[in-house]
C-alpha positions as CSV (number, residue, x, y, z in Angstrom):
1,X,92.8,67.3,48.8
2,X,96.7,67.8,48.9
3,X,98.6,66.7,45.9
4,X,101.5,64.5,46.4
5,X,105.1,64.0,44.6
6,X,107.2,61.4,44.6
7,X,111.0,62.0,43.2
8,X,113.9,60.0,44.1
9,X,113.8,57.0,41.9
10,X,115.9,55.1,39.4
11,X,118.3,53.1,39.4
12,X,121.1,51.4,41.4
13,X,123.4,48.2,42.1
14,X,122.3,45.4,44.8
15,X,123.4,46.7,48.3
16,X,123.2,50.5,47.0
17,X,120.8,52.8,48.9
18,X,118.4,55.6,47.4
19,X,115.8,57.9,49.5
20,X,112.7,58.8,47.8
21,X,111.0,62.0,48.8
22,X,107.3,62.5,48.3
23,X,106.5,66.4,48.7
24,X,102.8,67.8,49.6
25,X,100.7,70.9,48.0
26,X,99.7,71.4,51.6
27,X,100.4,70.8,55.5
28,X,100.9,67.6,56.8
29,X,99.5,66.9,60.3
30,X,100.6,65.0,62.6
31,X,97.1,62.9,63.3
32,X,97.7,62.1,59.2
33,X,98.8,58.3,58.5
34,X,101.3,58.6,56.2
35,X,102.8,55.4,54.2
36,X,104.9,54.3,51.2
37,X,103.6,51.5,48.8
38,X,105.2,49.4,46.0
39,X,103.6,47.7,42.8
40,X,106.3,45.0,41.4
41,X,105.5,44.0,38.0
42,X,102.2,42.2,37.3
43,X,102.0,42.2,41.0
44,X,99.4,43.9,43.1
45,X,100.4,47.5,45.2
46,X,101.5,45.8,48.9
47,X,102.4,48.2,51.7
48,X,106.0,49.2,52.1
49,X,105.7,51.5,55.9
50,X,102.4,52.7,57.4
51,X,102.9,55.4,60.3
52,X,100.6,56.8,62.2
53,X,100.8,58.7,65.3
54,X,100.3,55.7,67.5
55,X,102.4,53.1,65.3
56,X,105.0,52.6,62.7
57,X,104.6,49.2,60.8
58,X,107.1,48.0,57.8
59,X,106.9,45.1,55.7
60,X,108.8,42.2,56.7
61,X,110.5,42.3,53.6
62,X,112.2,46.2,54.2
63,X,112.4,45.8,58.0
64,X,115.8,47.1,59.4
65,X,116.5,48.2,55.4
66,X,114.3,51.3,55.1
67,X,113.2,54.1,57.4
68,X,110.4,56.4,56.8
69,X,110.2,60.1,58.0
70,X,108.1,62.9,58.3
71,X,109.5,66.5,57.7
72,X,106.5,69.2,58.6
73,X,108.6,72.4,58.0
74,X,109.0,71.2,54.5
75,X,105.4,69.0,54.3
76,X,107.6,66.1,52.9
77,X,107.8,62.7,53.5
78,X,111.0,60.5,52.7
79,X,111.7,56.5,53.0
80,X,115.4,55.8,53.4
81,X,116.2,52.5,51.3
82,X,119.6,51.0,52.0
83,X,120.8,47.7,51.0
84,X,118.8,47.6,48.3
85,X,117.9,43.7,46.3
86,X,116.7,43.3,43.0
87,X,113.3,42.4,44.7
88,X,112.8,45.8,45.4
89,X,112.5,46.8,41.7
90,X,108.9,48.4,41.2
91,X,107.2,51.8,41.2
92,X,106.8,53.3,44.8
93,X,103.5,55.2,45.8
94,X,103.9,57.5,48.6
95,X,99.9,57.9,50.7
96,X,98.9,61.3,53.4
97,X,95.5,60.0,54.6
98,X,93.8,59.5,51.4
99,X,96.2,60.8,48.6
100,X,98.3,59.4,46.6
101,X,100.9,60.3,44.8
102,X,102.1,59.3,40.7
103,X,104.4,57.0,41.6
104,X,108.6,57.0,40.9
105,X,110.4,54.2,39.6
106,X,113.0,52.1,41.5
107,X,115.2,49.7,40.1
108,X,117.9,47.6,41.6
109,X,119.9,45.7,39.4
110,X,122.1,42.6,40.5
């Protein structure tokens, strides 16, 4: 199974923007659903993007704010998080098909 990485966290002012990056030990295909999950603080992990070759779906809560992207020279994945509100402090979970990655922290302060 391909190992994922997430890097990219940390932390930043309301409005500020970060871009996580979540690398793969292997090839990503294009037929593999790809996705970016969050887990808030004593709250359960809710799906950020899902993308799949037929679909892209984001949360109501990061529509229009973050973009997710697939890079298969590199076998990366990225999510693009601009104007970003103290809501969307918690760790964020990159998926390819059934692997996850560790996690990497995001903090937005106000």
């Amino acid at each position: 199974q391909v190992q994922l990485v997430e890097s990219g966290g940390g932390l930043v002012q309301a409005g500020g923007a970060l871009r996580l990056s979540c690398a793969a030990s292997g090839p990503i295909s294009p037929a593999d659903s790809v996705g970016w999950l969050l887990q808030a603080p004593g709250k359960e992990r809710t799906l950020v993007v899902g993308l799949s070759r037929l679909d892209t779906i984001y949360a109501d809560s990061v529509r229009g704010r973050f973009t997710v992207s697939r890079d298969y020279a590199e076998n990366k994945v990225y999510l693009q998080m601009n104007d970003l509100k103290p809501d969307d402090t918690a760790i964020y979970y990159c998926t390819v098909g059934d692997a996850w990655g560790q996690g990497t922290q995001v903090t937005v302060s106000t």
